[in-house]
N, C-alpha and C positions, 0 to 999 in steps of 0.2 A: 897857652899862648905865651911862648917865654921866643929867647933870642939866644945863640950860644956864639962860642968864639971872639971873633975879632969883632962880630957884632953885637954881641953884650958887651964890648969893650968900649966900644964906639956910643953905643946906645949909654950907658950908664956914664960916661964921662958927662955925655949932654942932659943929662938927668942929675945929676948931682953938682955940674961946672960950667951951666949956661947961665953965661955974665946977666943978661939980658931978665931972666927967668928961670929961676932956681924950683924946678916942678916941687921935689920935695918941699922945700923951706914953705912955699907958699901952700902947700894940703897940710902942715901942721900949723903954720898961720891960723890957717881958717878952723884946727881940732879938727879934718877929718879924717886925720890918721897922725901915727907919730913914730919913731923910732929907728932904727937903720934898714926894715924889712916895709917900710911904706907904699914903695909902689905895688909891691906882691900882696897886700893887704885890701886894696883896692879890688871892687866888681869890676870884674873882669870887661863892664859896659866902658868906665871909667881908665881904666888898662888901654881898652882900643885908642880912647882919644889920645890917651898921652902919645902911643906908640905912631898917629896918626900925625898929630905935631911933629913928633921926628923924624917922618918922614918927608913932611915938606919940607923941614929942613934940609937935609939932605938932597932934596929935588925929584921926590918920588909922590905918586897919587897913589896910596892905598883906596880899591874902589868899592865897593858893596849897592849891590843893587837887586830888590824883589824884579826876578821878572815874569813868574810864576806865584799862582797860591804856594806851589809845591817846592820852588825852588829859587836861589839866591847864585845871581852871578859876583865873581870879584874877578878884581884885576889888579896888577902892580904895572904902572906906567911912570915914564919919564916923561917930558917933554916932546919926544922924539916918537916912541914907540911903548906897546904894552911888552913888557916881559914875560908875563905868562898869566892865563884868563883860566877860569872852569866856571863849575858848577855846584853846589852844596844843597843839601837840604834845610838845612837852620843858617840863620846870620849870625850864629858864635861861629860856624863851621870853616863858614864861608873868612869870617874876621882871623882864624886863625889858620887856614889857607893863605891868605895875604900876608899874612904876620911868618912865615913860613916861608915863601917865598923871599920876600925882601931880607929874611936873613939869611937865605941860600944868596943873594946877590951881594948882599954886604961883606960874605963870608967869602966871593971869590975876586973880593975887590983888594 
């Protein structure tokens, strides 16, 4: 579950330069991690949320949803419309389908 291009550029600006909420400074606040590789240190549970945060900043619903024993829908939505929906068998799968998407969208923005 990582981001590349102009969306780990984007992404990591607001990770390291959000006036508001500095995500790092505040997980070594607390000791639950520390040093310049912080967020990649992070469970990957803890990963989604941040990456979750960023996207409503941005104006986007990363979605996850059981809708089977067997399987997990997501979606990435604006306001407006879903950009693109499937299906997974796990909710890491599915979280980083989402996570996957939004930086295919970031990255033709």
């Amino acid at each position: 579950m990582t981001v590349t291009g102009q969306a780990k550029e984007k992404f990591e600006g607001w990770l390291y330069n959000t006036p508001t909420q500095n995500v790092i400074e505040m997980m070594e606040d607390h000791e639950i991690i520390g040093g310049d590789d912080s967020f990649n240190k992070l469970p990957e549970s803890m990963q989604w949320g941040v990456y979750q945060d960023w996207a409503d900043r941005l104006g986007y619903d990363l979605y996850i949803s059981k809708e089977s024993p067997l399987e997990y829908f997501w979606a990435v939505c604006d306001l407006i419309r879903s950009f693109n929906e499937g299906n997974c068998k796990t909710r890491q799968e599915a979280r980083n389908a989402a996570i996957e998407k939004l930086n295919e969208i970031m990255n033709q923005s």
